[in-house]
N, C-alpha and C positions, 0 to 999 in steps of 0.2 A: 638504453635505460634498463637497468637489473629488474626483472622482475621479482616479487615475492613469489613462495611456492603457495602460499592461500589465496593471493590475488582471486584468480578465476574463480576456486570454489566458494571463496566469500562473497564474490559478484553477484555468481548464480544463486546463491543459496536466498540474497536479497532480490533477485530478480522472482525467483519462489515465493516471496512474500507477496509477490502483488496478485499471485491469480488463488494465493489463499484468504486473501482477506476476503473474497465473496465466495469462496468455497467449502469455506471451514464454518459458516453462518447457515448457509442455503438448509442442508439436514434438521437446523433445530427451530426452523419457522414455526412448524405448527404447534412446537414447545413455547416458543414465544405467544403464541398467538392464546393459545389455553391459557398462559400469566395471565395475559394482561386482558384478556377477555372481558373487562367491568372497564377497560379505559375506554372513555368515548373515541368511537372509529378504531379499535384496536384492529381490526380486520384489514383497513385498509393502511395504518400507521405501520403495523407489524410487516407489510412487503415491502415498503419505503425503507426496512433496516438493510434491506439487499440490492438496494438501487440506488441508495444517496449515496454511498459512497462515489458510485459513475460518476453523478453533477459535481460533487466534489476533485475529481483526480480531470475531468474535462477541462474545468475551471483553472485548476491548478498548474497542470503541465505544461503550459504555453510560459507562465509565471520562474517554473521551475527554471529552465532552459538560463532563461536569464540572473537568477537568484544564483545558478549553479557558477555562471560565467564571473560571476562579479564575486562571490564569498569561498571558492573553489567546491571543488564535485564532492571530495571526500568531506568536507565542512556538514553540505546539505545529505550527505547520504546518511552520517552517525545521526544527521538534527532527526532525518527521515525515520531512520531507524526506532532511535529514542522514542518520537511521537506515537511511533506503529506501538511500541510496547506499550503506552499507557492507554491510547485511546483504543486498541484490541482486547485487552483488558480489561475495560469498561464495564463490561457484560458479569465480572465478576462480583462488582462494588457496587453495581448502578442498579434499584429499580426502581426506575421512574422511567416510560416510554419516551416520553420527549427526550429526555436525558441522555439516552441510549443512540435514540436519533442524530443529538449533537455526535455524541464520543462516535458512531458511525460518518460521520461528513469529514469531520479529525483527522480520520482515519483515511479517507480517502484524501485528504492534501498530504498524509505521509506516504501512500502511495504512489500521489503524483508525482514527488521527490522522489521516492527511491527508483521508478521506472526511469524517470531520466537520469540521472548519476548512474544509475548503476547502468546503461546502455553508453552513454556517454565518455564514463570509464574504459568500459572492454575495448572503445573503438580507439580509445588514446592509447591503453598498452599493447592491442594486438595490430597487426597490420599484415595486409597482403591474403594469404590463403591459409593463415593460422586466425586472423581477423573471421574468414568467411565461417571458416568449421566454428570458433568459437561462437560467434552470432547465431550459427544453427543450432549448437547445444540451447545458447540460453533462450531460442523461442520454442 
């Protein structure tokens, strides 16, 4: 099978997306938390924006695997993708804490998607000891 030459770095680049979507939030918590500081339980709603996503991609992955098998990998990875941009997004358009909370759980089912597609992918084009090094780049 011909490989593309962006293959890999569009894999990884999307494997990148999953450990930004709780890293690229963690720094502006206590920015969130000054907002919305008049929302009842803002204290404790505002650390929920950096851990629903988890319940969410938990939930999700076991789902994905199968969604991936039956609609193919690259189908769920663009749907993944797509998702990731609006509900990452969110934070731009939204204030309302609840709101936020949804477009955060969103956000972790298109994590859930892109973690498997895009691992699922690498191990369908690579194979053998170019499979292993790539596996180690993308963890």
């Amino acid at each position: 099978m011909q490989k593309s030459a962006l293959l890999l770095p569009v894999l990884l680049a999307c494997s990148s997306l999953t450990v930004m979507a709780g890293a690229t939030i963690a720094p502006g918590l206590p920015g969130l938390l000054s907002h919305f500081v008049d929302y009842p339980n803002s204290d404790y709603l505002t650390k929920l924006i950096l851990t629903v996503p988890g319940l969410a991609i938990a939930i999700t992955a076991p789902l994905a695997g199968w969604l991936a098998d039956r609609f193919g990998r690259r189908v769920l990875l663009r749907g993944g993708v797509a998702i990731y941009i609006v509900a990452g997004s969110a934070g731009l358009w939204v204030d309302d804490l609840t709101l936020l909370l949804v477009s955060r759980f969103v956000l972790g089912i298109a994590v859930g998607f892109i973690m498997v597609c895009s691992i699922a992918l690498l191990t369908d084009h690579f194979q053998g000891s170019e499979r292993n090094r790539v596996m180690g780049i993308q963890s």
